[in-house]
GUDREN-850755 format. One record per residue (C-alpha): x, z, y. Coordinates in nm, 4 decimals. Layout:
+----------+----------+----------+
:       px :       pz :       py :
+----------+----------+----------+
:        X :        Z :        Y :
...
+----------+----------+----------+
***
This chain:
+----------+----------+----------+
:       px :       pz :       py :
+----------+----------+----------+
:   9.7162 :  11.7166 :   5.3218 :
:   9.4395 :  11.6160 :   5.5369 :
:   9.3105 :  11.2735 :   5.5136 :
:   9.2393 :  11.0516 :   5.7908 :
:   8.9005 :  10.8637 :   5.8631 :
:   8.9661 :  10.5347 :   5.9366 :
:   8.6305 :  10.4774 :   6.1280 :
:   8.7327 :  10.8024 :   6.3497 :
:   9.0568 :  10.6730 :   6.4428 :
:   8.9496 :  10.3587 :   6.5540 :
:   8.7517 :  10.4976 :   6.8119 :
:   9.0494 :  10.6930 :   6.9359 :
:   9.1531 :  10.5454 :   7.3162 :
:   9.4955 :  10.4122 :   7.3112 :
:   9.7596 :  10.4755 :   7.5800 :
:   9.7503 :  10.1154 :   7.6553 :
:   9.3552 :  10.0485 :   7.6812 :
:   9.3658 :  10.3339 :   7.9381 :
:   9.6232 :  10.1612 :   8.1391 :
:   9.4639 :   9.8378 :   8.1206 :
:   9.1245 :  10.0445 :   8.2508 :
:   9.3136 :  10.1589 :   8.5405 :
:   9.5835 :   9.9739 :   8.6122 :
:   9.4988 :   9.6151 :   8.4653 :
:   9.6274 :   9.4137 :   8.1575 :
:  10.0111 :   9.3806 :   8.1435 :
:  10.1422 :   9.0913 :   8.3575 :
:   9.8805 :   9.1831 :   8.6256 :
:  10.0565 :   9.2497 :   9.0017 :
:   9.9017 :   9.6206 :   8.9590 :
:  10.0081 :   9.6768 :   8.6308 :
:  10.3603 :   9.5757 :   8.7343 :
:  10.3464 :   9.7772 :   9.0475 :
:  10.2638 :  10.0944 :   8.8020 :
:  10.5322 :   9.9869 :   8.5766 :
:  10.7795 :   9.9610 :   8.9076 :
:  10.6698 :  10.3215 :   9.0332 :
:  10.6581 :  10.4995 :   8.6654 :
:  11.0366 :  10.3552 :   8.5760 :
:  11.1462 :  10.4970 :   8.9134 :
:  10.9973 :  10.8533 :   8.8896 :
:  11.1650 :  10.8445 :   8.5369 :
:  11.4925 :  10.7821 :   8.6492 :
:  11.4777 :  10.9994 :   8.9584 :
:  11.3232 :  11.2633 :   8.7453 :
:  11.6442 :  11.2214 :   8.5396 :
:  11.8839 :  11.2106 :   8.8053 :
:  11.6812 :  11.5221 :   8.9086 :
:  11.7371 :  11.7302 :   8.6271 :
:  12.0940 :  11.6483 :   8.6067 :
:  12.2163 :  11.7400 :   8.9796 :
:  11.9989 :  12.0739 :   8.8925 :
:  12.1807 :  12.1519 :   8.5572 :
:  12.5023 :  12.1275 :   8.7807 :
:  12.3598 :  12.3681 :   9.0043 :
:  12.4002 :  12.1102 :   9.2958 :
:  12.1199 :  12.1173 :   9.6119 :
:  12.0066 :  11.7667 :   9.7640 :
:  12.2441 :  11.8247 :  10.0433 :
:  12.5555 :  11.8818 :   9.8344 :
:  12.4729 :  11.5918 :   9.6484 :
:  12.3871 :  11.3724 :   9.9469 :
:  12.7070 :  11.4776 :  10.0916 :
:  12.9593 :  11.3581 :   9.8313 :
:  12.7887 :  11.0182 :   9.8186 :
:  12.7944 :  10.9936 :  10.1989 :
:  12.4127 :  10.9948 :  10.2603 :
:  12.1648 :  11.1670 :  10.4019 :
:  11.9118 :  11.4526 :  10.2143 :
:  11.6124 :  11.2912 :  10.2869 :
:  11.7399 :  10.9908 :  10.0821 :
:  11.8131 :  11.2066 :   9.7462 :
:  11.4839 :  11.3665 :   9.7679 :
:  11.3003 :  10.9976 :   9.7939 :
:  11.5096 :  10.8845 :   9.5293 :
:  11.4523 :  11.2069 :   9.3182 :
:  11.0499 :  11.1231 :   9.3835 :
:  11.0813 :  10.7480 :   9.3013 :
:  11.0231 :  10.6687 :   9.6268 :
:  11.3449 :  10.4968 :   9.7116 :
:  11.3904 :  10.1333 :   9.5975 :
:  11.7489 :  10.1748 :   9.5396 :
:  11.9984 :   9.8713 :   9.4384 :
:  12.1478 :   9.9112 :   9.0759 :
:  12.4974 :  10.0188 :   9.2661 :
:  12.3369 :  10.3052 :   9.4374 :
:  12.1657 :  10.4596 :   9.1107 :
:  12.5204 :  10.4013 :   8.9423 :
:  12.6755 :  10.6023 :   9.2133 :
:  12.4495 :  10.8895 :   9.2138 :
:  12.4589 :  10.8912 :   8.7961 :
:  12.8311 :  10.9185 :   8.8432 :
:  12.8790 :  11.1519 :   9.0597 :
:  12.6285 :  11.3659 :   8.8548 :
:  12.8488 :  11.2646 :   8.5681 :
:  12.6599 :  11.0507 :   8.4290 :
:  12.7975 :  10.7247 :   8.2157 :
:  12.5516 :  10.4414 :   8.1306 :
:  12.6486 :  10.2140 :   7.8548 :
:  12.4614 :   9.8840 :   7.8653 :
:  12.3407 :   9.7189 :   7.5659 :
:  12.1854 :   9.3530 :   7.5678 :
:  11.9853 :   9.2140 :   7.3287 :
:  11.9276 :   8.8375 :   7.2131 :
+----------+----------+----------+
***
């Protein structure tokens, strides 16, 4: 097994450090603002994926939730700042279930 130099690794750049470089320390309006924007590409990445394993275009999905194309493909993009409601419509339809979990 290989061994590790301690002096090597703790001149390794961490994930964090790099964000705090270029987006500021955590609690910082940019910071939160890159938070915002990276939690909604995740999730529209996700819903993303999913309408694509069903084989479903933009439109089709837009259509069975009553909206418009362009709407999917912001949301799909994290572009959209959607209300809770909306995302839990689209997951569903995409058959999607969400179980919440909360924590003390």
């Amino acid at each position: 097994m290989r061994n590790i130099n301690p002096r090597k690794l703790a001149t390794l750049e961490t994930a964090n450090k790099e964000l705090d470089e270029k987006y500021g320390i955590l609690g910082t309006p940019s910071r939160e603002q890159f938070n915002e924007e990276s939690l909604a590409w995740f999730y529209g990445n996700m819903l993303r994926q999913r309408r694509k394993e069903l084989k479903l275009t933009q439109k089709q999905l837009a259509e069975k939730l009553g909206r418009e194309q362009s709407y999917i493909a912001r949301v799909e993009n994290g572009k959209a700042d959607i209300q809770l409601s909306s995302f839990f419509r689209i997951a569903t339809v995409l058959g999607i279930q969400f179980i919440p979990t909360f924590i003390n």
